[in-house]
C-alpha positions, 0 to 999 in steps of 0.5 A: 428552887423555881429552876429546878421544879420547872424542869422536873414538871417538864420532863413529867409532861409526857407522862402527865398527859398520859395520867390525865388522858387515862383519868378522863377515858375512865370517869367514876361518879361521886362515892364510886372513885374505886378505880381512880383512887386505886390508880392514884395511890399506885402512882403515890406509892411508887413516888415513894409516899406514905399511902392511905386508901379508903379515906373519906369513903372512897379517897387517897390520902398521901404523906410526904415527909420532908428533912426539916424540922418545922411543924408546919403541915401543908395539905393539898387537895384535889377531887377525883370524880365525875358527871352523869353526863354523855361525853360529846367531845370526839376525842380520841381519849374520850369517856369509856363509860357511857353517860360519865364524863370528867366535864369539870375538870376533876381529871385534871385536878387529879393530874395535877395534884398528882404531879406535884406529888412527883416534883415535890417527892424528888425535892424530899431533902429540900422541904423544912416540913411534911406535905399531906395530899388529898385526893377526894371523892364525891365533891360533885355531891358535896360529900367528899370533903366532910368524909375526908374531915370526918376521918381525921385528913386535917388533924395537925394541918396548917395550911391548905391549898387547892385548884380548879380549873376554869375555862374562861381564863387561857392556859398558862395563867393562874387566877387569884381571888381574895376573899370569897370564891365560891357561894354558900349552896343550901337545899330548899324544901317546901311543901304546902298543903292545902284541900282538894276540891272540884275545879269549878268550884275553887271557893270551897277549896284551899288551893295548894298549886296556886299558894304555891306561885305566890310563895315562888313569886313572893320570895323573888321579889322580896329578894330585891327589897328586903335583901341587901343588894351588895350581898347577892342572894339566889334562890332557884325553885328547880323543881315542882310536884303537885296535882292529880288531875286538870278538873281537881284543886290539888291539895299538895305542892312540892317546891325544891329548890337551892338557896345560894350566898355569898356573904355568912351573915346573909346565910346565917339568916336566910333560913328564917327569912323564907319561913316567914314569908311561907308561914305569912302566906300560907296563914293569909290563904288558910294553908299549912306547910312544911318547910326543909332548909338543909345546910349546905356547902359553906362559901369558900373564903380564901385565907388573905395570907395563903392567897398572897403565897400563891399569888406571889409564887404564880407570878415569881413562876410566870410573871405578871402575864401568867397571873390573872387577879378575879373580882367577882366570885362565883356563886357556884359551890364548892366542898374545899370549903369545909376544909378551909373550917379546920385550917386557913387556905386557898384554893387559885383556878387554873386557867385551861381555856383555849386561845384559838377556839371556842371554849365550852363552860363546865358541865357541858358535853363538849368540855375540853381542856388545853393540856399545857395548863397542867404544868403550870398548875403544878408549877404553881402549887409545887413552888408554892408548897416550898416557899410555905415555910418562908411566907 
């Protein structure tokens, strides 16, 4: 089987390319996908799958039906959309939409789910199960995946599977992580709210700019001595608005700001745990406030037996060269997550990082990927969709 899958993903190389060189030169923003997932479900479609559009919004859904008789349902799921970022590569197939790029890398998330589609249509016959693929919008807003599940994509869903790609790892080796992969990435609203008073006067006012430092600073350094250390907490105040005039003691103060973790007793109780401080704070300098925490991405938790699956045929794939075991999570986010509270999954990153050259991170202008890491990321899920049944 591995033999045969091999060979069908290299005769799709060429044609792979093309999808992925197509997809980058025409990126869609987060809920705006209508061409992509127009083009996704053409190609679905003439695989011989059962195709669905306007899923979550703006995504694709298509169904493979295998000849066996096992209820077991296998879903794959890879993103479509891209960045409001000014692409800088000079690549002959670079961004046609000015100020959109693909800089994470959801071109070839989409190329490569769409490859599996095509290896795994030819080897119909041979699969004891159903494999359902998800092609969805707006994971750079984390919306896509709760439209998705809202409209029902994980109903009867056994297991789930998914890729990202990373530059850091060179193409041709999967990355494996058990456990967490990715934080749980919740939003920070805080405003406080104090009394104007002329500048040269402060005593008679209630300083909302100057709480408002405390209030940042206070929430850092408590950080390190009331947060468990081993389970890692960031909390990012990106942004501040406050103040009308330089001689005037402004009395409103925006804070907006992330919130991320690892660990979900840590984030079942950050919310609390910042109000106190603001509150006490607050109280201290005669203050009232306004506080927002909005949930969030939950942290993605790879399930440890679709892990060992994809591990197991990474390395039956490419050997213990081509498999690369990640330590340490990130603490970027990742909307796969929700997927993941409806059926046990996992999501493996593909390595894409040249050998010879410099590697520029995600997100940034200059974001290439090598292309040889397409079939190996279809190789991998390809094989491992035909071993689900028997892991």
């Amino acid at each position: 089987m591995l033999a045969q899958i091999k060979a069908l993903a290299d005769s799709l190389a060429p044609r792979l390319v093309k999808i992925r060189r197509h997809l980058h030169s025409h990126p869609e923003l987060s809920g705006q996908e209508h061409q992509t997932a127009a083009y996704v479900a053409g190609v679905l479609s003439s695989c011989g799958l059962q195709v669905k559009e306007g899923v979550g919004k703006v995504g694709v859904v298509g169904e493979l039906h295998g000849k066996g008789a096992d209820p077991r349902l296998l879903a794959i799921r890879t993103d479509m959309d891209a960045l409001p970022i000014r692409e800088q590569t000079k690549l002959a197939f670079a961004s046609q939409h000015p100020g959109v790029m693909h800089a994470c890398g959801h071109d070839v998330h989409t190329t490569v789910g769409l490859g599996t589609a095509m290896v795994l249509s030819q080897l119909g016959q041979a699969l004891p199960g159903d494999v359902r693929f998800l092609f969805q919008s707006a994971e750079e807003i984390a919306q896509g995946a709760m439209w998705m599940v809202q409209d029902g994509v994980m109903v009867n869903v056994t297991g789930i599977l998914s890729v990202h790609v990373f530059p850091s790892i060179p193409a041709g080796v999967v990355g494996i992580r058990y456990g967490a992969l990715t934080a749980a990435a919740d939003d920070l609203e805080i405003t406080i709210l104090g009394e104007s008073g002329h500048g040269a006067r402060p005593h008679e006012a209630i300083d909302a700019i100057w709480i408002a430092s405390q209030i940042i600073t206070t929430l850092q350094q408590a950080i390190s001595r009331t947060q468990n250390p081993l389970r890692p907490v960031v909390l990012t105040i990106g942004q501040i608005n406050g103040g009308r005039a330089p001689n005037v003691i402004a009395d409103q103060v925006q804070l907006l700001g992330t919130v991320r973790s690892l660990h979900p007793e840590t984030s079942a109780a950050l919310p609390t745990w910042i109000e106190q401080i603001v509150a006490n704070l607050c109280q201290t300098y005669g203050a009232r406030y306004e506080l927002n925490y909005r949930r969030g991405t939950p942290s993605v938790q790879n399930d440890k037996g679709m892990t060992q699956l994809l591990e197991s045929s990474a390395r039956a794939a490419w050997g213990a060269q081509g498999v690369q075991l990640i330590h340490e999570p990130s603490l970027g986010a990742e909307d796969f997550s929700v997927y993941l509270q409806h059926a046990p999954g996992s999501m493996f990153r593909l390595g894409v990082g040249f050998k010879d050259q410099h590697n520029y991170p995600l997100h940034h202008p200059q974001f290439e990927v090598d292309e040889t890491a397409i079939l190996t990321g279809v190789v991998t899920l390809a094989y491992a969709a035909c071993q689900y049944w028997q892991h």
